[in-house]
N, C-alpha and C positions, 0 to 999 in steps of 0.2 A: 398643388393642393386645391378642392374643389368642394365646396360649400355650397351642396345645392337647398332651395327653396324650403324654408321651414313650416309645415301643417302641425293645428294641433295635436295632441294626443297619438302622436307618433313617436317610436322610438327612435331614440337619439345613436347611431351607430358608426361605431370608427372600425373601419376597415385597413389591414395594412397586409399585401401580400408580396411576396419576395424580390420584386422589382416594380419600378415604377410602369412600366407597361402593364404588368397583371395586377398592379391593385387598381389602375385607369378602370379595365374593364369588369375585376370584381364591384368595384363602387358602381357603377352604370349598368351592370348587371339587377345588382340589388337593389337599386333606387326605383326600377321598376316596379317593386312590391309598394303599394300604395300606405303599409301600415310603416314604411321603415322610412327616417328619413337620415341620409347616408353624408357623414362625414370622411371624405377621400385622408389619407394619411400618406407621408415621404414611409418607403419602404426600409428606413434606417432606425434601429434601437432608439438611438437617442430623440430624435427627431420625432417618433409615434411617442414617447412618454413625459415631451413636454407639450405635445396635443393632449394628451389624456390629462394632464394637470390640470390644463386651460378650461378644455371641452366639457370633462369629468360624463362621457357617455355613460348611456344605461348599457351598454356591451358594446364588447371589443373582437371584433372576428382579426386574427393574426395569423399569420402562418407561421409553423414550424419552423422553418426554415429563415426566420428573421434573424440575423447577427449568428447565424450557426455557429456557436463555439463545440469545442472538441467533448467538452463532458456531454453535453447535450440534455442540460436538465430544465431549458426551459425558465432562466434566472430573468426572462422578460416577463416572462405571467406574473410572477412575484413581487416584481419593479410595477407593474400597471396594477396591479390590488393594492401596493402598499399605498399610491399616489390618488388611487380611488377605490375606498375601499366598498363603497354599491355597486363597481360598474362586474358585470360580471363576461365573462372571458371565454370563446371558443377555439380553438387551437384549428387549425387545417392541415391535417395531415395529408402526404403525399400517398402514402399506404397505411393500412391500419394495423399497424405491427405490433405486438404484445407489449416491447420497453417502452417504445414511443406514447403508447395511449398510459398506461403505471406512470409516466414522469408527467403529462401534461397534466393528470389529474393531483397529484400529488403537490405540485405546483401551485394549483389553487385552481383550475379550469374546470368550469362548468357542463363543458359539454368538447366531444371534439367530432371532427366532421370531415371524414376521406372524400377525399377529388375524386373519386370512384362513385360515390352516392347522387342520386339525381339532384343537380341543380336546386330543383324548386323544392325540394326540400330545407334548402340552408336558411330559406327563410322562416320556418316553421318552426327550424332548432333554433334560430336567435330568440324570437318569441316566448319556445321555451325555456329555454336560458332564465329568461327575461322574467319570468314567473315565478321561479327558483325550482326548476326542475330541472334533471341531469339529461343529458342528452348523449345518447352511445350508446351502436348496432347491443344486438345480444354479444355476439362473440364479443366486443370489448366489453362486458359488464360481465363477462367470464373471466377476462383476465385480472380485469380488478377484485375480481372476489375469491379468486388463486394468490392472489398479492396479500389481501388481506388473512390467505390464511396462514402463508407463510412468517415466520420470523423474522422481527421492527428490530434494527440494530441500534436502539436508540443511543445506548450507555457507549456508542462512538463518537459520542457530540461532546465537545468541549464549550466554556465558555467563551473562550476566543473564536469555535468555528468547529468545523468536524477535526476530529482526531487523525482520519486518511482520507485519501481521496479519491472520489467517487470507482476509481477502478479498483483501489485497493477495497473496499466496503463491497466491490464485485466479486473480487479474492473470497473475502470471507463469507460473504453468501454463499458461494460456492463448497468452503468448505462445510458450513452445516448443514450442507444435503449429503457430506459425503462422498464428492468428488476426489477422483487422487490429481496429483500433480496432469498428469495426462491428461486425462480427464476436463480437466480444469481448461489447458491451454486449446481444447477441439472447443469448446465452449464459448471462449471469448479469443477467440481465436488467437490464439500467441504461441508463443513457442516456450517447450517446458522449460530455457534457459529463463525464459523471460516470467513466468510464471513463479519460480525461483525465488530470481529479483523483489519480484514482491512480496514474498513470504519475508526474504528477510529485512524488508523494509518494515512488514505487519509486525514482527517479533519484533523488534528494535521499538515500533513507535509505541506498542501497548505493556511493555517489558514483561514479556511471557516468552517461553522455552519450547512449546510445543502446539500442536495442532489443536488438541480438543482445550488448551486455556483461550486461545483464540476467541473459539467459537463461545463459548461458557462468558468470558469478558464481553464478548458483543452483544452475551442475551442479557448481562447484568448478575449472573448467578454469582459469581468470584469479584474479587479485586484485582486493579492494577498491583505485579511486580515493583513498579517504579512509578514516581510520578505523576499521577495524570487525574482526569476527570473522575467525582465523587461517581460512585453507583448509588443506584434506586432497586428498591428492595422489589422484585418481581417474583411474580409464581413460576414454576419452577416450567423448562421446557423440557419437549423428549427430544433429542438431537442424534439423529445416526453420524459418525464416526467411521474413518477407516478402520481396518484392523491393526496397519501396518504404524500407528500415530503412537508418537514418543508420550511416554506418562513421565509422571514428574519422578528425578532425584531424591533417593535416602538422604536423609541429613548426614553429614559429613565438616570436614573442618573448611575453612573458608575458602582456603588455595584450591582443593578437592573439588569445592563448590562451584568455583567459578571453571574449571576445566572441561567438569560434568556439565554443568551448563554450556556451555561452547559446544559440545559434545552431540550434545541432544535438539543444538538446534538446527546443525548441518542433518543431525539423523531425522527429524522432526520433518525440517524442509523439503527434503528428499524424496519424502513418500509419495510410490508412483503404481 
């Protein structure tokens, strides 16, 4: 770790990038800008966010790629705002890919800045960072506003934590655009056994029988079957659907019920 010379009226900056060799030379990079003065960080989670308690910089340049875990939602940007909540936070992406820029922002990131962009630029986006301005090419400020125009699955949130998980909440995006099974699985790439799987892990955890309660539960328009998180009263969405997706059971006697239900959720799952 490396604590260079403090000037006034400089910004205070913790840099952490994916091994200790490249955040050496990201720090000694950026310490060349005369307005920044650069606090070197261990390239390990835990280690950059009992720097950031301590240090509490004006911003934080991280990479992506710190503590990679499999969801990939970026639960260290969240961990460094909650422990500081002024310092504000640049992501470094390896490429500037539509999920990756959607989750860093969503996370709480102020700005995010591909390895592809000139150099002398990343001092410019801390600064602006630093100002409270966002920082991201046009094309990621396309994607964010395709994101936003899209359907918040909020009524998936439990108070314990989400309702499913992050891939199954990819499930169900999936299906309120109206994806089939197929479909689905060239998407996030899996196989329709495994796409399946999830359906009926989604029906099981929301206690719903078919495709469009799913989707309808996730925008908050319906109630849980069984269960689970209260809904909040929302405007109504317009949701495309297959054509092939199970509707719900005539009333019937109980034993009937539960058959039909079994019934319609292998038929329901299916849809391809």
């Amino acid at each position: 770790m490396a604590h260079l010379s403090v000037l006034p009226n400089r910004l205070r900056v913790l840099a952490a990038d994916s091994s200790s060799l490249s955040t050496q030379l990201l720090v000694e990079a950026l310490a060349r800008d005369s307005h920044l003065h650069m606090i070197e960080s261990p390239s390990r989670g835990p280690a950059l966010l009992a720097l950031v308690k301590q240090e509490k910089p004006n911003v934080v340049v991280v990479s992506a790629n710190l503590d990679e875990t499999e969801s990939g939602d970026y639960e260290f940007v969240r961990e460094i705002l909650a422990l500081s909540p002024e310092t504000r936070v640049v992501v470094l992406l390896d490429a500037s890919e539509r999920e990756a820029v959607i989750k860093a922002f969503r996370a709480g990131a102020r700005g995010v800045f591909c390895r592809t962009e000139p150099f002398r630029l990343l001092g410019k986006c801390i600064q602006c960072v630093h100002q409270g301005q966002v920082w991201a090419s046009g094309s990621e400020l396309l994607y964010l506003l395709d994101a936003l125009a899209k359907p918040r699955f909020a009524n998936l949130q439990a108070k314990g934590g989400p309702l499913l998980s992050a891939r199954e909440t990819e499930v169900v995006g999936c299906l309120a655009e109206g994806l089939t099974n197929r479909e689905i699985a060239q998407r996030l790439k899996l196989t329709e056994h495994t796409v399946k799987n999830y359906l009926f892990r989604i029906f099981d955890k929301l206690g719903v029988s078919s495709r469009v309660e799913v989707v309808l539960y996730a925008l908050g328009n319906v109630g849980p079957q069984a269960p689970a998180a209260s809904t909040r009263d929302r405007s109504p969405e317009i949701i495309r659907v297959p054509s092939k997706s199970a509707d719900s059971e005539p009333d019937d006697s109980s034993e009937d019920r539960a058959r039909k239900l079994s019934r319609s959720r292998f038929s329901a799952i299916g849809a391809d």
